[in-house]
C-alpha atoms as one frame of an Amber mdcrd trajectory, in Angstrom:
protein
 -16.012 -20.411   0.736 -15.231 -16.718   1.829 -14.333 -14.573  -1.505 -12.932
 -11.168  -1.554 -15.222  -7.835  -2.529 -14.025  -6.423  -5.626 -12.479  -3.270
  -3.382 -10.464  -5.993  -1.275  -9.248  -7.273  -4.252  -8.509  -4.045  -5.773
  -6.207  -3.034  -2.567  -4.499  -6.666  -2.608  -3.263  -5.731  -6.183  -1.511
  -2.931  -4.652   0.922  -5.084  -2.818   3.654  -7.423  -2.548   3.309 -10.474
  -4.545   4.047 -12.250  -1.156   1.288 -10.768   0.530  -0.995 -11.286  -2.265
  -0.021 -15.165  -2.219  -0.486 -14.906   1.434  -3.628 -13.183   2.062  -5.459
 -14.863  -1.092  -4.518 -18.567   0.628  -5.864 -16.343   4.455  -9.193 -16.386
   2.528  -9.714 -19.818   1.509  -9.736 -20.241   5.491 -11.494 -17.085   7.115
 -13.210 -14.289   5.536 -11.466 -10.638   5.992 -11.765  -7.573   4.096  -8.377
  -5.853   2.561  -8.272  -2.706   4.335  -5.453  -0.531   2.242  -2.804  -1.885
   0.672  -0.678   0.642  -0.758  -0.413   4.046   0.976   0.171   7.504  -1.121
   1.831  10.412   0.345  -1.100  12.709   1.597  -2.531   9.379   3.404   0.455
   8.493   4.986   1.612  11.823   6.637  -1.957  12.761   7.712  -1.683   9.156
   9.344   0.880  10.171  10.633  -0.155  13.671  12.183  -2.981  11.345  13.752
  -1.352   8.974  15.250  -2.613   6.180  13.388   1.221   5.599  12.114   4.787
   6.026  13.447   6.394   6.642  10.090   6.123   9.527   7.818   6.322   9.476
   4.130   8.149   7.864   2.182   9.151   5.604   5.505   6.455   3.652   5.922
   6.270  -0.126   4.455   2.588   0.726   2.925   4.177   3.560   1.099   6.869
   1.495  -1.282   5.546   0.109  -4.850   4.269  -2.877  -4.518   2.991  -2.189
  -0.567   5.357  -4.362   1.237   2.395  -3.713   4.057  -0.733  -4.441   4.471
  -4.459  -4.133   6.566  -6.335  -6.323   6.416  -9.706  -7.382   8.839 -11.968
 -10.121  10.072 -15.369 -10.166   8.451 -18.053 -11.698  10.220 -21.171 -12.366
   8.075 -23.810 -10.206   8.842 -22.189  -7.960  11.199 -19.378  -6.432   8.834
 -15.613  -5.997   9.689 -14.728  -6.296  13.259 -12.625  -4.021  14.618 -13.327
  -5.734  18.445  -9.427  -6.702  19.873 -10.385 -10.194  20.429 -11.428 -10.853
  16.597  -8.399  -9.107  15.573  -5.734 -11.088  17.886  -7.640 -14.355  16.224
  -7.867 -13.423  12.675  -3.481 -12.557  13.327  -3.513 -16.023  14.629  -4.645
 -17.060  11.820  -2.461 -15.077   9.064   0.803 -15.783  10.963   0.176 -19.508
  10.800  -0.900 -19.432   7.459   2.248 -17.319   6.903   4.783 -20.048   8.451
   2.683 -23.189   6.261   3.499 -21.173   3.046   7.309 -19.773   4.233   6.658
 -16.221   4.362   8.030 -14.266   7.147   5.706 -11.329   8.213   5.459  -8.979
  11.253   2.240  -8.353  12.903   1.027  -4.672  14.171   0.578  -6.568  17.289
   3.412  -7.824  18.440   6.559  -5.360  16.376   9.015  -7.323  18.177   7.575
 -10.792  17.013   8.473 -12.251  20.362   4.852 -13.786  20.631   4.395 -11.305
  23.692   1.587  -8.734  22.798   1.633  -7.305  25.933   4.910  -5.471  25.564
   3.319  -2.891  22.828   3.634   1.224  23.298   1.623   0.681  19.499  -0.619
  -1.193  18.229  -1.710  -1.666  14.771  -3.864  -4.842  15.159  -5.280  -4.717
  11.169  -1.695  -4.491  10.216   0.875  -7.396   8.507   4.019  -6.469   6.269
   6.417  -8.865   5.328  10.228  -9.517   6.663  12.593  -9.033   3.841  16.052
 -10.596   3.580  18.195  -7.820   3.959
């Protein structure tokens, strides 16, 4: 069975409780790699002069204490994390159903709208999952 690298688990720690629930019952069935949980201030707005986020600091979901966001990757064995589209769009498939069996409602960098049409992007942030909170 798949087991998180000390760094992965380091980065879970950072986040929601939900997401650590989540993403540590994600492993049992596929291997990934935590990616950043948590987000600090210099991080997030050179992110953000990039154009690797939408958000600037303190907006962003990774940014709050405990990380109501976070990355997270496939891992194949022997080849690393993949950052190919196709092993992303499974390994979502894969946290979002994961997500329903254990009742908690996230939104995937690939589909904002969570419409289940991932075609309809401008963005895409296909390593990234943050939870839906009641409001």
């Amino acid at each position: 069975m798949p087991d998180y690298s000390s760094k992965s688990k380091q980065r879970l720690a950072t986040c929601h409780p939900d997401l650590q629930r989540l993403f540590n019952a994600v492993i049992e069935a596929v291997d990934c790699s935590i990616i950043e949980g948590h987000r600090n201030r210099d991080r997030q707005d050179r992110f953000y002069r990039e154009g690797r986020s939408k958000v600037q600091w303190p907006e962003g979901k990774h940014n709050k204490t405990p990380s109501l966001a976070v990355d997270a990757a496939p891992y194949i064995p022997g080849k690393g994390i993949s950052w190919e589209v196709k092993q992303c769009c499974y390994f979502a498939g894969m946290v979002k159903i994961k997500a329903l069996e254990l009742g908690i409602a996230i939104r995937w960098g690939g589909d904002w709208d969570n419409d289940n049409d991932v075609n309809d992007q401008s963005f895409n942030d296909l390593v990234h999952f943050e939870l839906i909170l009641p409001d």
